[in-house]
C-alpha positions, 0 to 999 in steps of 0.5 A: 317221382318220389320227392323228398323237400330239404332247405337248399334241395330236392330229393329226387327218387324216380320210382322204377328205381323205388319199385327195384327196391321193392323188388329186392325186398322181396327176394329176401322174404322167408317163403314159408309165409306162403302156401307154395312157391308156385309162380313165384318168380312171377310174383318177383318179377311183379314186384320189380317191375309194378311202377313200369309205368313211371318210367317215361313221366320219371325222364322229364319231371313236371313242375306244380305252379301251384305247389311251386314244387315238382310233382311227386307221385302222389299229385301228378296230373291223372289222365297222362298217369293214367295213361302211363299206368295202363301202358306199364302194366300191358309191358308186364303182361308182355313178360308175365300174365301173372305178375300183370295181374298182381300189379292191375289188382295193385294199381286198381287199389288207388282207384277204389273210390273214384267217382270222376270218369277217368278213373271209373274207366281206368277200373273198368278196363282193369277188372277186364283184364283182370278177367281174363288173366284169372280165366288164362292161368291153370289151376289159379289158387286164389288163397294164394294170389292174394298171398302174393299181393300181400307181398307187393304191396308191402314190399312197395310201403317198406321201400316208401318207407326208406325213400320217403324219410330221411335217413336217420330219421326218429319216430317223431319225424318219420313220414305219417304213413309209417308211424303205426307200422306198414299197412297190411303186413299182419300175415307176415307177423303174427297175423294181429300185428303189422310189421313195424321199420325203424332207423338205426342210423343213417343206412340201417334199418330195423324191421320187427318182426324180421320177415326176411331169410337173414340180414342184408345190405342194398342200395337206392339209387337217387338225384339231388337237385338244387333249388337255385338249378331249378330258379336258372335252369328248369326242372327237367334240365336241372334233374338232367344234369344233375348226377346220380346217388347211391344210398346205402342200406342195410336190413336188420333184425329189431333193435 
C-alpha cells in the first residue's frame, strides 16, 4: 500500500493499482529508445503487472502500533512480503517467462544489500530462476533486457512520483525521492540526464525531457480513509467501507 498522511485522513493507494499506472506509462514511451520491439508486449505486461504480489496484503491493510499509522510498502512487516512477492512473480511466470524475469530482476534490486537470512534467501531463489528463465528464452539479447528494465523501473518511480505527492505539489514540498528527477532514466534523455516531472496543476504533469508518443490523459484510482473511521472502526473495515476515487491526470510536455 502507497500511504499518503493528510490532517483529518489517509490516502490509500493499493499498488497494483500503482503499478496499472506504471503500466500505461509505459505504453506510451517512444519506442526508438530501444534496440528492437522484440518482446515487447511482454515488457508491458511486466510493467502492469510487476506488484502482483500486493494484491492480497493490499485487501486487508496492517496498522503499525509503533508508527500509529497503516503500513505502506516501504515498512510492512518482510517474511509475509517476502512470501507475497515470490507468489506474485510465480503468477507472472504463469502468463510470461519474460516479463518474470523483468519483474525478479526488479524486486531483487530492494535486496542487493541484505544481510539478514530472509532476504539472502529470497535472493538466492531468484538468481535461480532468474537462471533459468535466461537459459529458456531463444536468442536472449542481454543489451536489450537491460533496456526493458530500465523501463520498469522507471515507469514504476514516474507513477511514485504521482501517488507519493500531493497533486499540485511545488518543488519545495515534492516527495525527497524525486526532487533531482527520476533515478535511472538517463538512457530515455540525453543518456547524461535523468528525466525530470513537475506539476502544473492539480491533474497535469510536466515531463522533461518528454519520453512519451504524444501527450495523454489517464487516472489513479485511490481510497481516502478518515482517521476518526480508523479510531471507531479499525483499519481494515474502515478501507472496507470506504469508496473508491478516481484521480485524473494528464501527461504534458515541460513547461
Amino acid at each position: 500500500m502507497i500511504i499518503r498522511e493528510r490532517e483529518r485522513e489517509y490516502i490509500l493507494i493499493p499498488q497494483h493499482n500503482h503499478a496499472f499506472l506504471s503500466g500505461k506509462l509505459a505504453t506510451h514511451f517512444k519506442k526508438d529508445f530501444f534496440k528492437s520491439e522484440d518482446h515487447m508486449e511482454e515488457v508491458i505486461t511486466a510493467i502492469y503487472e510487476h506488484d502482483r504480489g500486493w494484491i492480497t496484503l493490499d485487501q486487508a491493510p496492517l496498522w503499525n502500533e509503533q508508527k500509529e499509522a497503516p503500513f505502506s510498502f516501504a515498512d510492512y512487516p518482510l517474511t509475509p512480503k517476502l512470501n507475497q512477492y515470490r507468489i506474485g512473480v510465480d503468477e507472472i511466470q504463469e502468463m510470461s517467462a519474460y516479463a518474470a524475469l523483468l519483474c525478479s530482476m526488479h524486486y531483487c534490486t530492494f535486496f542487493s544489500e541484505a544481510k539478514d537470512k530472509h532476504g539472502l534467501e529470497f535472493l538466492k531463489d531468484e538468481e535461480i530462476r532468474q537462471k533459468q528463465i535466461m537459459e529458456k528464452v531463444n536468442r536472449l539479447d542481454m543489451e536489450l533486457l537491460h533496456q526493458h528494465f530500465r523501463l520498469l523501473q522507471v515507469c514504476d518511480d514516474i507513477s511514485l512520483y504521482v501517488c507519493l505527492n500531493e497533486p499540485g505539489a511545488s518543488k519545495k514540498n515534492e516527495h525527497l525521492w524525486f526532487k533531482n528527477g527520476f533515478s535511472k532514466s538517463e538512457p530515455f534523455n540525453d543518456g547524461r540526464h535523468p528525466l525530470y516531472g513537475k506539476w502544473i496543476d492539480q491533474e497535469r504533469i510536466s515531463v522533461r525531457a518528454f519520453p512519451f508518443v504524444n501527450e495523454f490523459q489517464t487516472s489513479l484510482e485511490y481510497k481516502v480513509v478518515s482517521k476518526a473511521d480508523i479510531n471507531t472502526k479499525g483499519l481494515e473495515h474502515a478501507y472496507s467501507i470506504s469508496p473508491a476515487h478516481k484521480q485524473s491526470l494528464s501527461f504534458v510536455k515541460f513547461k
